[in-house]
N, C-alpha and C positions, 0 to 999 in steps of 0.2 A: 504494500500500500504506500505511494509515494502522498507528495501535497496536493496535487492536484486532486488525489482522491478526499484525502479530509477535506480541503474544500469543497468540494461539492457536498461532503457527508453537513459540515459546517452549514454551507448554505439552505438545504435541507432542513435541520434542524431550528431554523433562523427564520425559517419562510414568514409563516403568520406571525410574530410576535413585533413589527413595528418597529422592529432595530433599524438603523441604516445600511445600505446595502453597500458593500466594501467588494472591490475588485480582487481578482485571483494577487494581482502584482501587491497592492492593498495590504492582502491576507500573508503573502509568502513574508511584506516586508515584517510585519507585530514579531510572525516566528524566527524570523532569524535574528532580531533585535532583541527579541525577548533572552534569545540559547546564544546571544551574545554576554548579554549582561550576566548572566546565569556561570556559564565557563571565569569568566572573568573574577566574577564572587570566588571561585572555588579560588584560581590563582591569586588573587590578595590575600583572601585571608585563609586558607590551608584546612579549614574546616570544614568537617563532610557535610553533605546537603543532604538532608531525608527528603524523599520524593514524596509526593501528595499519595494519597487512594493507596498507601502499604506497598508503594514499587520498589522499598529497600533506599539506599543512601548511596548517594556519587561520592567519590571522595578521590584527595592526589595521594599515592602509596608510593611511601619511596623503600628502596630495597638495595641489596647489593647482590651483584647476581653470584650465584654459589658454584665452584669448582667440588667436586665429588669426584674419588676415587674408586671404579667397579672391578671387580674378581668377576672373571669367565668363568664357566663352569671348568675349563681346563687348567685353572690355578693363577693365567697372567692375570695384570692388571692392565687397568686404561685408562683414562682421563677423562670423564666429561664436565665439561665446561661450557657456561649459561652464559658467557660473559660475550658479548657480540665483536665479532672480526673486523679490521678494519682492511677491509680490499686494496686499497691505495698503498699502504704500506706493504703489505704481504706481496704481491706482486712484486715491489720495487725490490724487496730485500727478500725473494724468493723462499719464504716462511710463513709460517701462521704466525700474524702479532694481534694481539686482543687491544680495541677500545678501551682506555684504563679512566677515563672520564676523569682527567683528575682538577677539570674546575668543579667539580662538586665529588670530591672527595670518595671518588668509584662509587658512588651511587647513580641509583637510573631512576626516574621518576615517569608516572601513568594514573592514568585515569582509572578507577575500580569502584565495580558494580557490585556492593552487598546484596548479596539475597537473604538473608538469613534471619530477616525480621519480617521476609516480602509475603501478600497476602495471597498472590497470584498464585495458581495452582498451577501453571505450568511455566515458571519461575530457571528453574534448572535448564530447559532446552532453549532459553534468549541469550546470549551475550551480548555486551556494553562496547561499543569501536567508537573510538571519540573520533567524528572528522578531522584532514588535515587541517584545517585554521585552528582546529582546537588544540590539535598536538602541537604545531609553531606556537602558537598562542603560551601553553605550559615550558616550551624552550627560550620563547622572548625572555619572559620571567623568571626563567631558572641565570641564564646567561647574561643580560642586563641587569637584574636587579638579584643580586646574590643575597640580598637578605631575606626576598623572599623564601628561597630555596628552605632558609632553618624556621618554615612554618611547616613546613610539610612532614609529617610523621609515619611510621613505619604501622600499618592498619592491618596486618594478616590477621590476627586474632583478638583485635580489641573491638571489634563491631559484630 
């Protein structure tokens, strides 16, 4: 279901009640002004948002991504590692070299969707993909404005 579809569903609902009548362009502008200001709150102030009608809580999760050491069932060991590659360099110096992010101190920062207060019954099969403005949007602010960065807290088990 894209916008065009709530609008219509919108206009619909809207018919007989005397509202004024608002254009698709109109409509699309409210929502994307609205899921601007909304992104924005989350990057100032680092605090999770609960969503309206029990859809669970947006919030910015910061993390450090984890290197684990696995045993084969034939006794070797191997390496896996969460940490993202940086192509640029690997190529140039014909190696694997990892991203070590160290303006924010190897940490990696995202947008996460609790479910675990959510009312929706089928909760578990949606996932959360913040658009690109949104994701630029959380690196503006991580990158320009590094105070923001220490509002942002580590949320795997505290929500």
């Amino acid at each position: 279901m894209g916008s065009l579809d709530t609008y219509k569903k919108f206009k619909a609902a809207h018919k007989n009640t005397g509202t004024k009548k608002i254009t698709f362009q109109q409509y699309a502008d409210i929502i994307i002004g609205f899921n601007v200001k909304f992104w924005e709150y989350l990057c100032e102030t680092g605090l999770p948002l609960k969503l309206p009608k029990g859809l669970g809580t947006l919030v910015i999760n910061k993390y450090k991504p984890k290197t684990t050491i696995k045993i084969r069932e034939d006794g070797t060991s191997y390496t896996k590692d969460r940490r993202a590659i940086d192509f640029v360099a690997s190529r140039k110096y014909g190696k694997k070299i990892y991203q070590l992010n160290d303006h924010t101190n190897g940490y990696i920062y995202h947008y996460k969707w609790t479910k675990n207060k959510n009312t929706m019954e089928d909760a578990p099969i949606f996932k959360f993909e913040g658009c690109r403005i949104m994701k630029r949007t959380l690196a503006h602010y991580i990158k320009e404005k590094p105070e923001t960065a220490a509002k942002y807290s580590s949320w795997d088990k505290k929500l």
